[in-house]
Structures are given as structure tokens and as C-alpha cells.
C-alpha positions as CSV (number, residue, x, y, z in Angstrom):
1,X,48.7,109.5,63.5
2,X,47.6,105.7,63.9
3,X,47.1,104.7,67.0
4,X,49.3,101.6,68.3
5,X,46.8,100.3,70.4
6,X,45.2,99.2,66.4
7,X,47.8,97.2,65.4
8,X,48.3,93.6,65.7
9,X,52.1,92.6,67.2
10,X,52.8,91.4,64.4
11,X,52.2,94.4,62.3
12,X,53.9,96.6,65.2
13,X,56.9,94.0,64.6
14,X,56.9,94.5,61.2
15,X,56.9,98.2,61.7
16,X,59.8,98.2,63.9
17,X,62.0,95.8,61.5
18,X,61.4,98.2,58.3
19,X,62.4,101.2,60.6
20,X,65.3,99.7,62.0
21,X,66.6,98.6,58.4
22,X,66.0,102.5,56.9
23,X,68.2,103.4,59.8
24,X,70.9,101.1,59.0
25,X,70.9,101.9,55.3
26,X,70.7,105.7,56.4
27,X,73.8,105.2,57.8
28,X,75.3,103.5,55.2
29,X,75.4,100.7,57.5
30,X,75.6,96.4,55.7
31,X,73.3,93.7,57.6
32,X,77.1,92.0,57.8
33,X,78.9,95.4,59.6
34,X,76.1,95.7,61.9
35,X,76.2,92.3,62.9
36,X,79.0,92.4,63.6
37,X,79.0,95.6,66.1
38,X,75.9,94.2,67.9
39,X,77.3,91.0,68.4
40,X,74.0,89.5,66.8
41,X,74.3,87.3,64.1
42,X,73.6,88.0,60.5
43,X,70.2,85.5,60.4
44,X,68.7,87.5,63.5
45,X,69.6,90.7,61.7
46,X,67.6,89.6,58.6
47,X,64.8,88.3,60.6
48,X,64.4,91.4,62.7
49,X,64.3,93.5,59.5
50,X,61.7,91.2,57.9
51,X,59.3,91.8,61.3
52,X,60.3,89.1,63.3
53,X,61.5,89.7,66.5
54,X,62.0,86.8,68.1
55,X,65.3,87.7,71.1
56,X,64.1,91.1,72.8
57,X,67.9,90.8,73.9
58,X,69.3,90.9,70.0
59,X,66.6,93.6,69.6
60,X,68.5,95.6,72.3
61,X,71.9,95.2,71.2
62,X,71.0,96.0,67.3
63,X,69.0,99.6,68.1
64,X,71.5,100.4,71.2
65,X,74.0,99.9,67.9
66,X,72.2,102.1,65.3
67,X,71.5,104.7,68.2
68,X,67.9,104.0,69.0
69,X,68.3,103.1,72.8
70,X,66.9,106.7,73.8
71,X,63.7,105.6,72.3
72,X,63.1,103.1,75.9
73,X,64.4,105.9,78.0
74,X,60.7,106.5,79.8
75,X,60.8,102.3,80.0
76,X,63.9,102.4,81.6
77,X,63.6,105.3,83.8
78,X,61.9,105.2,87.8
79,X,59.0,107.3,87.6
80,X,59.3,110.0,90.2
81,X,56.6,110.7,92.5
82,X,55.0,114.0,93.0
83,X,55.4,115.5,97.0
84,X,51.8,114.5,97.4
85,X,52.7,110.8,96.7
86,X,55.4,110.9,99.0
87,X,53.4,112.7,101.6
88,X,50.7,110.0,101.6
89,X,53.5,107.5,101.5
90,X,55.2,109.0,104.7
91,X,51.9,108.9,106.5
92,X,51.2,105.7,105.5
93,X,54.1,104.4,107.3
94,X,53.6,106.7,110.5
95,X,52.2,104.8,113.5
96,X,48.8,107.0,114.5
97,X,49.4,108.2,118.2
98,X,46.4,109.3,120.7
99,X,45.2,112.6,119.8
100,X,43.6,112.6,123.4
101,X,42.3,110.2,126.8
102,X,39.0,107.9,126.4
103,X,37.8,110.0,129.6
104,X,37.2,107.2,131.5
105,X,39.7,105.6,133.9
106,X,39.1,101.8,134.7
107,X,40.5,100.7,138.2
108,X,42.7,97.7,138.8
109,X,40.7,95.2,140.8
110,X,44.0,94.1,142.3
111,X,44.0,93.2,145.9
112,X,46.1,95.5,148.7
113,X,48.6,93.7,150.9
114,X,47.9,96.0,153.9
């Protein structure tokens, strides 16, 4: 498996626009039809399919159409934190109270009325 982190955007673009057209065609799905269920028009479908994606928005509404939208489910998602996150977290947030005296009292230097 090639690693991502090799490929230019472009290439990773380009990628993305051959896969999403084999899906389309898989499904026995025209440029036109789908352009029309995305509500993206039939230029941007074209574009996308040739590698460039230029409105992350049309991107969205073309793969949430041919069924792809699962694939940005850990994008989407809040990560959960593990109970020793959320312990540090809580004591964080917790004022520290004295654990015990300084062991020394200091007198008031005020002055008696009798």
C-alpha cells in the first residue's frame, strides 16, 4: 500500500476524481443524472472526475450522492476521551485547597480600645 503522505495534492486529487467516476459508472450512474441529484453542475462533475477539485462543498454533495460520505466519518466525528483524559481534565479545573496549617500563626498588630 502507498503511502498518502508521498503524493503530491494534485496526484491525491486526481486519485479521488478517477475513484469517484468508477463509482458512478459502477452504478450505472451519467455525469448528467448525477448532476443532477447533487445539485452540482455538470462542468464541476467533469472537473472533479478529471482531478480537479476546486469546491470542497460540490465535492461533498457528489460522494454524499454516490454513497461515499461514511468515508469522513472519523473527520466528522468528536473524538472521545479516555477516563484518564477526563480525570486530568476534572482536576485541572479543581481549585487546590490546603492540605494542612503553615504552623505559624502571625498576630494582628492592631491596637486594643481598653
Amino acid at each position: 500500500m502507498e503511502d498518502i503522505y508521498m503524493l503530491s495534492d494534485t496526484q491525491i486529487q486526481w486519485r479521488m476524481g478517477s475513484r469517484l467516476k468508477s463509482a458512478r459508472l459502477k452504478q450505472n450512474i451519467t455525469q448528467q443524472s448525477l448532476a443532477n441529484s447533487s445539485q452540482v453542475s455538470l462542468s464541476s462533475i467533469k472537473k472533479i472526475e478529471g482531478g480537479e477539485i476546486g469546491s470542497f462543498e460540490s465535492f461533498l454533495r457528489i460522494i454524499r450522492t454516490l454513497g461515499f460520505l461514511d468515508s469522513l466519518q472519523d473527520l466528522v466525528n468528536e473524538r472521545q476521551m479516555s477516563p484518564s483524559e477526563i480525570y486530568a481534565l476534572q482536576n485541572s479545573t479543581v481549585k487546590h485547597s490546603r492540605k494542612r496549617a503553615s504552623g505559624s500563626i502571625k498576630a494582628k498588630e492592631e491596637e486594643s480600645e481598653w
